[in-house]
C-alpha positions in Angstrom: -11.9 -3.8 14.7 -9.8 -1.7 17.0 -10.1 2.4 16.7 -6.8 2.3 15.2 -7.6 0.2 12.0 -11.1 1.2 11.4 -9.1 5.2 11.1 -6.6 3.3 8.5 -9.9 1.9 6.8 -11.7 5.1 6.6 -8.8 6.9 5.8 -7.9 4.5 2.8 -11.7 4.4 1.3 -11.3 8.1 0.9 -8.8 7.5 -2.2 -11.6 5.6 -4.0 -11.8 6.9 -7.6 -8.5 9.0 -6.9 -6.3 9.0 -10.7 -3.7 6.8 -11.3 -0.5 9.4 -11.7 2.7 7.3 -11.2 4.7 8.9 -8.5 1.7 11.0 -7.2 0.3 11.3 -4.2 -2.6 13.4 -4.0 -6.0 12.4 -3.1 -8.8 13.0 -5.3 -6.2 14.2 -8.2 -3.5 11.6 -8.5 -1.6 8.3 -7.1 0.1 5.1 -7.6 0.1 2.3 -5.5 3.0 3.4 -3.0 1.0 7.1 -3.7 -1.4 5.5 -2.0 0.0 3.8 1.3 1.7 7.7 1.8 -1.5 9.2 1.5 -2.9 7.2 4.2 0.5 7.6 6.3 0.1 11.3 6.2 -3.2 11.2 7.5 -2.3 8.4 10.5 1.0 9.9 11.2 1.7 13.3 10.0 4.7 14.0 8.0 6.4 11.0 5.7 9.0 9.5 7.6 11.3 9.8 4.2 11.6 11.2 0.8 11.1 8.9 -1.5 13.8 8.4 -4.8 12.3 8.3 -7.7 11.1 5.0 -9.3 10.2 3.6 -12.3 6.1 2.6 -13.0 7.6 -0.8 -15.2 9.6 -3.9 -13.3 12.6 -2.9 -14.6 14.1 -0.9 -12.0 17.3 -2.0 -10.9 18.4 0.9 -8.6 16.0 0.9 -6.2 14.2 -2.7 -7.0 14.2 -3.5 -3.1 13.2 0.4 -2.0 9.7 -0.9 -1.1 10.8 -3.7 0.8 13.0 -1.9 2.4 10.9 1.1 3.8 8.3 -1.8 5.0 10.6 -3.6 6.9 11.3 0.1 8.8 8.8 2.0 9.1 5.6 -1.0 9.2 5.5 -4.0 11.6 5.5 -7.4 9.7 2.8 -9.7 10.6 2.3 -13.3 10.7 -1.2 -12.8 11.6 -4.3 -13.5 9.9 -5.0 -10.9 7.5 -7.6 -8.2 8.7 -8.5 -4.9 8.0 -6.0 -2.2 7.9 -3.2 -4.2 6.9 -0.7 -3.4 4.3 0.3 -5.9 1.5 3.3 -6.0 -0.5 2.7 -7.9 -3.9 5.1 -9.6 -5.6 3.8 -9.8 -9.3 6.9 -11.5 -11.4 8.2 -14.5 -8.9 12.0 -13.5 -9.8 11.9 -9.7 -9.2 11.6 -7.9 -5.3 7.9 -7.3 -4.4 6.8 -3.8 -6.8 2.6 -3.0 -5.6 1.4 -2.3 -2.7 -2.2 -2.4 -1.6 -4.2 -2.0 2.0 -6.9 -4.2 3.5 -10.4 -2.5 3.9 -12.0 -5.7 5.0 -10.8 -9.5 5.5 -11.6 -10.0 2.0 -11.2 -6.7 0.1 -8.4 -4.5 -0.7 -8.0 -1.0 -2.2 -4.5 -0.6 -4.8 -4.0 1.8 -7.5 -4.0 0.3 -10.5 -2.7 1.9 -14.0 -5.4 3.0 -16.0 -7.9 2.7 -13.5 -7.1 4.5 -10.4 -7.7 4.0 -6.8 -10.0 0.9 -6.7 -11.0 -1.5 -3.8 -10.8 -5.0 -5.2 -11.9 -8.9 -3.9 -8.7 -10.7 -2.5 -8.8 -13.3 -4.5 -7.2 -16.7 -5.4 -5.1 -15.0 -8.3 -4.5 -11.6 -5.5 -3.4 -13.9 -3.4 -0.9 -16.4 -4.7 1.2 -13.1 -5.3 1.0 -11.9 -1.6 4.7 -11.5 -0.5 4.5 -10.1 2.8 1.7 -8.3 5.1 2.6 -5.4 7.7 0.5 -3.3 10.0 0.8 0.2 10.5 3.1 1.4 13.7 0.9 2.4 16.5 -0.1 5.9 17.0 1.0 7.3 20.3 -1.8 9.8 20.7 
């Protein structure tokens, strides 16, 4: 694993047993999934590269039903690759709406998502995970 994702992968195990708070984004006392992925991008990167609008926790969201998308396609690479660890997956849960959870890899076969009423959990990629797998993206590269 290069130095790069191994940082994403220690920096993403750190929100383990973090709240699920929809909207939040604070480690140890509050997240949801996208809470999650800006948590991490703080810690790679530094400052958010944009506000985000606020969003509904339910699949009903019209107004912003391709936001996530959207910011993945600019400010994350999108892979063809092989999933590995440190990878960023965009979920699409209901086949006829945009993609709505996001989740990052921690291993080739593990994952770590916030999940309502559960919080910040790693998780087993499997069969079920993975028939909704819309898209996976890797972090930009740090220029340090």
């Amino acid at each position: 694993m290069i130095m790069q994702q191994k940082n994403i992968v220690e920096a993403t195990i750190k929100w383990i047993g973090t709240p699920y708070r929809h909207q939040a984004s604070t480690i140890g006392a509050g997240c949801d999934c996208l809470g999650l992925l800006r948590g991490v991008w703080r810690e790679m990167f530094g400052e958010e590269p944009m506000k985000m609008p606020p969003y509904r926790a339910d699949w009903r969201d019209k107004k912003n039903a391709g936001a996530l998308q959207m910011a993945a396609d600019k400010y994350l690479i999108k892979s063809e690759a092989e999933l590995q660890a440190g990878d960023v997956l965009l979920f699409k849960m209901i086949s006829s709406l945009p993609p709505k959870h996001c989740a990052i890899m921690i291993s080739n076969s593990t994952f770590v998502h916030a999940q309502e009423q559960i919080g910040v959990v790693e998780a087993p990629l499997s069969d079920a995970w993975k028939k909704h797998i819309f898209a996976i993206y890797k972090f930009p590269k740090i220029a340090k």
